[in-house]
N, C-alpha and C positions, 0 to 999 in steps of 0.2 A: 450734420455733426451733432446737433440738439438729440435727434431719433438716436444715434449711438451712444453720447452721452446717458440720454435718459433710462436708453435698456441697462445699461452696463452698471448703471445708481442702482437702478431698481435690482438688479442680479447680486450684485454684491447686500442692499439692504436685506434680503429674501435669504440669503444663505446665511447674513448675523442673526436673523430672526429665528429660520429652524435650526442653525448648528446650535446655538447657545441655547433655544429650551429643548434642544434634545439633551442635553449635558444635564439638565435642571431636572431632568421628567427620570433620565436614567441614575441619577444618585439617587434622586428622592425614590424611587422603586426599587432597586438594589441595596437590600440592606450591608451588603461585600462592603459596598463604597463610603457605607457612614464613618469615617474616619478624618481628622483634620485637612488631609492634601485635598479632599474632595468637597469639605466644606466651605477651602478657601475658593475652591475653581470655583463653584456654583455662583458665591460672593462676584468671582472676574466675569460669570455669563450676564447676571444680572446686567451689571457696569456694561460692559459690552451691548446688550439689550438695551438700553435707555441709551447711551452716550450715543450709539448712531440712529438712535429714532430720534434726537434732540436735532438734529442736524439734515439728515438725509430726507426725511420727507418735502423741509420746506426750497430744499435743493431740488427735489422733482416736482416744484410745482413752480419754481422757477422755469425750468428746463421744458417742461410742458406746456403753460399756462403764458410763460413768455411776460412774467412779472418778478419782476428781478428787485425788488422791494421788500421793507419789512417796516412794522412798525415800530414808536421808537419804543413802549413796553413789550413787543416780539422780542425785541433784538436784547433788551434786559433780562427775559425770561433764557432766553439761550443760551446767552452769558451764564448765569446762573447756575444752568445744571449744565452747561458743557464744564464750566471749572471746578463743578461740584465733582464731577465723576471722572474728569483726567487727575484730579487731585487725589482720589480715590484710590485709583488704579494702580498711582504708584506708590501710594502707602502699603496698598495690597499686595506689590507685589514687592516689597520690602518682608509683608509675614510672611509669603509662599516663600520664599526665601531661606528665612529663619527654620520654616519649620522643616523643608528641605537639609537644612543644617544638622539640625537634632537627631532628626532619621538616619541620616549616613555617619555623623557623627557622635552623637552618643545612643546609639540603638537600646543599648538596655534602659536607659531614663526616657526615653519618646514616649512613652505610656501617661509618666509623671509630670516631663515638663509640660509637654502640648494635652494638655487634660481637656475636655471642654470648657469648663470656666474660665480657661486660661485663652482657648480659640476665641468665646462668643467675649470675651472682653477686647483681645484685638479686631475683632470685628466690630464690634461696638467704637472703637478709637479711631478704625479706618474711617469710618462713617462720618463721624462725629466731629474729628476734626478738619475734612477735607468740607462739610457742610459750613465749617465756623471761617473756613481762608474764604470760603465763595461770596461769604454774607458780606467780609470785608471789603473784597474787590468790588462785590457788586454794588455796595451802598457807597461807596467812594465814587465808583462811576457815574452814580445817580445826582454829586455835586459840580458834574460837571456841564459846560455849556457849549451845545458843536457848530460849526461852523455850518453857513448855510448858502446852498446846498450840500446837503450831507451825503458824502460820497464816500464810502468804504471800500478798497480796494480788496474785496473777499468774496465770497461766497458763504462765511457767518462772520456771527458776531464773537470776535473773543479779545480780551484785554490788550496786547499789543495793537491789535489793527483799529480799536476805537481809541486809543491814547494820540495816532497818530492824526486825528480827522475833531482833536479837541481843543475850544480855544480858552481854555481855560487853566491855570497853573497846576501843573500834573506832577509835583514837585513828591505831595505824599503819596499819591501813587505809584510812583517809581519805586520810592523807599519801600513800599510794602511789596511791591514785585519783585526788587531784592532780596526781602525777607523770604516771600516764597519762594523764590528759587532756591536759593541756600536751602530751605530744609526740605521742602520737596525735591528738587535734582539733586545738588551736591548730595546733601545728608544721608538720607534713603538710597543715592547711588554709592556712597560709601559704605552704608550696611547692607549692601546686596552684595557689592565688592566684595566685601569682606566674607561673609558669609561662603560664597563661592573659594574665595581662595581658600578657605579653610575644608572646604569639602572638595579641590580638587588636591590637595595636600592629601587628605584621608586617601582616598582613591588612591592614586599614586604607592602608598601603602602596602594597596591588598595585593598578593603576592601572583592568587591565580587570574589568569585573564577573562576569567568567566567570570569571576566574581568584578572586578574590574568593569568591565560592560554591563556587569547588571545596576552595581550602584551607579552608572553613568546613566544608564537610563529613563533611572525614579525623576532624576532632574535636568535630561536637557533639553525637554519641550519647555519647560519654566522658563533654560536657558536662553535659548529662541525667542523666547517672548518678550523677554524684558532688554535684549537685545534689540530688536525692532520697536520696541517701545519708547525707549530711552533717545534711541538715536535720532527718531520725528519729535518728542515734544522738545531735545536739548538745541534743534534747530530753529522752530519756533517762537521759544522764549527767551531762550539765550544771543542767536546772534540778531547783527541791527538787521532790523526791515526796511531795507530802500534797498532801489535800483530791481536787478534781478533777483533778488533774494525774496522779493515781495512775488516774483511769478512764481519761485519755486517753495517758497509758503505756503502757497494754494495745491501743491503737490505734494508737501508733506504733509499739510491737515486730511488730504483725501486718504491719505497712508493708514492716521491716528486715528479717524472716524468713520472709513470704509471700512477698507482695505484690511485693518488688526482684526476688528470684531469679528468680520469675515472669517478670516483663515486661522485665530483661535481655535477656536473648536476644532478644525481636522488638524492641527499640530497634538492637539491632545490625546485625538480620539487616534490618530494614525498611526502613534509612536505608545500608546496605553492600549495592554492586551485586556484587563479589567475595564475600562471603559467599553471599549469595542464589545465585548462578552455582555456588558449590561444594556447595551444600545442593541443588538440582537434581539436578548428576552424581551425589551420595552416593544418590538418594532411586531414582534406573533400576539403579544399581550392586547395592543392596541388594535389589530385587525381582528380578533377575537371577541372584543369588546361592541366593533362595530357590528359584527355577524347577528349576536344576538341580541342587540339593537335592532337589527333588519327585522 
């Protein structure tokens, strides 16, 4: 079971690796794609790219090495940038969102509103703030003191499952995972909410059914995403972890840190006829380059 395990880690890590900097290599080489939808995805490959190298490596050397162990600054650094980058994700995918919005719905001002200064400043805020929740959880976790032997009933390190293996009063931790969830789930699920239903309203609108299925199209890999997104981290942070919910914890985080970053990339590239078309030119570009290197 370990030898299945460990191929199937390693298959799913390999496919987040090359799907997501194929997305990277083909915006950045296709000047078609310099535009904000394409700006925001490259922002979710990166996140994608980091958030399951944070995790999955030290998963296959568990799996291999048959050390099921982490130190206790390992297990702080994971913390760290696993809440850095699902914090991230879904601020992010709060502006793909938005700017989905703008496009379907006010198409003559999408030049004006989503300008670049306008993009590189919500990218700058997805960042910035999802860096500033991780600093707090993570230095709050660092006041605390665990029970010994330290047993985590996981696969990583992340704030639910070390609150529970602490023996120390976790009273302002809770309060601030409160706070984070409200504005990270609720909040950002209500401006994604919202945003959608105001752009399935438009749709609804257009009279022809061609038109119809094309504005369906620009956003419903976005759709898919934040659909499978939402539904794994709103199980993990939201409901209690005990009994079975603690087995099926460790099948949701495999979901949020395999499994998404994985099949991202073919959600975008499978359903974007521009994508596909720039993943082509990049794929003769890059054999070409090796030829005469040879």
């Amino acid at each position: 079971l370990r030898g299945l395990l460990s191929a199937l880690f390693l298959l799913l890590y390999l496919t987040a690796l090359t799907g997501n900097s194929l997305i990277i290599a083909a915006v950045a080489l296709s000047p078609g794609l310099h535009t904000p939808m394409y700006f925001f995805l490259v922002n979710l490959a990166i996140l994608d790219i980091v958030c399951t190298s944070t995790v999955l490596p030290k998963l296959l050397e568990s799996l291999v090495v048959h050390v099921a162990t982490i130190s206790y600054h390992g297990c702080l650094t994971q913390l760290f940038f696993l809440t850095w980058f699902l914090g991230a994700e879904l601020l992010l995918l709060t502006a793909m969102a938005f700017d989905r919005y703008v496009a379907i719905c006010q198409p003559l001002r999408y030049g004006t509103i989503m300008s670049w200064p306008v993009c590189a400043l919500l990218a700058a805020a997805v960042w910035t703030i999802s860096v500033v929740n991780t600093t707090v959880h993570t230095g709050l976790m660092t006041q605390l003191t665990f029970c010994d032997p330290t047993h985590i009933h996981h696969f990583l390190c992340e704030v639910p499952t070390l609150l529970l293996v602490s023996c120390s009063p976790r009273a302002l931790n809770s309060v601030m995972i409160v706070i984070a969830d409200v504005y990270f789930g609720v909040i950002n699920f209500l401006l994604t909410l919202s945003s959608y239903g105001f752009i399935v309203a438009n749709i609804l609108r257009i009279r022809s059914a061609s038109g119809k299925r094309r504005a369906f199209n620009t956003c419903s890999s976005h759709l898919l995403v934040v659909t499978l997104y939402y539904s794994t981290v709103i199980y993990t942070y939201f409901l209690p972890g005990s009994g079975a919910s603690k087995e099926n914890g460790k099948v949701v985080a495999v979901l949020y840190t395999a499994v998404s970053p994985a099949i991202n990339p073919l959600i975008y590239t499978l359903r974007n006829k521009d994508v596909k078309a720039a993943l082509q030119k990049v794929a003769p570009a890059s054999q070409l380059r090796r030829r005469v290197a040879t």
